[in-house]
C-alpha positions in Angstrom: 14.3 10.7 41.7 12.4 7.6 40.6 13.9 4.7 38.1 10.7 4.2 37.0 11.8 5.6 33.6 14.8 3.2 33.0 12.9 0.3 31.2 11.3 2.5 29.0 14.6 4.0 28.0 15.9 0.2 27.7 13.0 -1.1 25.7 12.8 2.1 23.0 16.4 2.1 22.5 16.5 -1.7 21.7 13.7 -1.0 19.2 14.7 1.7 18.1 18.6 0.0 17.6 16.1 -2.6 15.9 14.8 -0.5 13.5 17.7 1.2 12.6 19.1 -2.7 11.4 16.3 -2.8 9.3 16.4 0.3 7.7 20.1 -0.2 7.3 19.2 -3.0 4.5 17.1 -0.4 2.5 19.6 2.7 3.0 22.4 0.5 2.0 20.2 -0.9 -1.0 19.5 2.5 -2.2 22.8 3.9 -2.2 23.7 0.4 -3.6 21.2 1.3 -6.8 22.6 4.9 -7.1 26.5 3.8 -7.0 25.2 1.6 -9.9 23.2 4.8 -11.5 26.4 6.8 -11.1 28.7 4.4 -12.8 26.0 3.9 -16.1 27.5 6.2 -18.9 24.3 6.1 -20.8 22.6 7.7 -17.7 22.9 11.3 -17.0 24.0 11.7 -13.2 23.2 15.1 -11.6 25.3 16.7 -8.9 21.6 17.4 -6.8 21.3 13.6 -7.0 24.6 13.4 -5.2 23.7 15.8 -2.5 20.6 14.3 -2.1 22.2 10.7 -1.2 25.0 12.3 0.7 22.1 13.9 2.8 20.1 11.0 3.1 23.3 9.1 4.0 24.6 11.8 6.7 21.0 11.8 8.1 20.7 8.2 8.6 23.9 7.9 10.7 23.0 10.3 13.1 19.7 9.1 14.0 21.3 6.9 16.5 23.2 9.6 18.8 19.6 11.2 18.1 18.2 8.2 19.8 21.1 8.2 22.7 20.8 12.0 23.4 16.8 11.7 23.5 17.2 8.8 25.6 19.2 10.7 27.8 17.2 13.8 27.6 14.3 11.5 29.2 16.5 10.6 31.6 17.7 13.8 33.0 14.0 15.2 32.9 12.4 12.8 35.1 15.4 12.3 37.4 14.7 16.4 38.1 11.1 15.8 38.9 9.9 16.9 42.3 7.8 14.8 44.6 7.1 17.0 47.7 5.4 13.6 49.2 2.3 15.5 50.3 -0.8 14.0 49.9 
């Protein structure tokens, strides 16, 4: 088993914990803009609009157990790799 893999598992998850900050802003600023849409009378709201949001929303909190169970995916596959130590 080698440990070689454990800052590269660090260094993705902290950008990839980065990136999900960022994106954060725009999901919240999106769902921010269709709250507003579906409290406007004058516009008509449709119930695929809805679903669509509550899929985007549902989506964007799981990509971080997505990240974890890669991340730990990586783990497990080179912690099970071989070296026989032959030359």
């Amino acid at each position: 088993m080698t440990l070689g893999a454990v800052p590269y598992v660090v260094v993705s998850l902290a950008v990839i914990g980065m990136l999900l900050m960022v994106m954060g802003l725009i999901i919240g600023a999106v769902l921010q803009v269709d709250n507003d849409m579906m409290s406007d009378p004058s516009l008509p709201y449709s119930p695929e609009r809805g679903q669509t949001m509550g899929m985007l929303a549902m989506c964007f909190n799981a990509m971080g157990f997505m990240a974890v169970i890669g991340a730990g995916i990586f783990l497990v596959m080179n912690g099970t790799q071989s070296q026989s130590g032959e030359i």
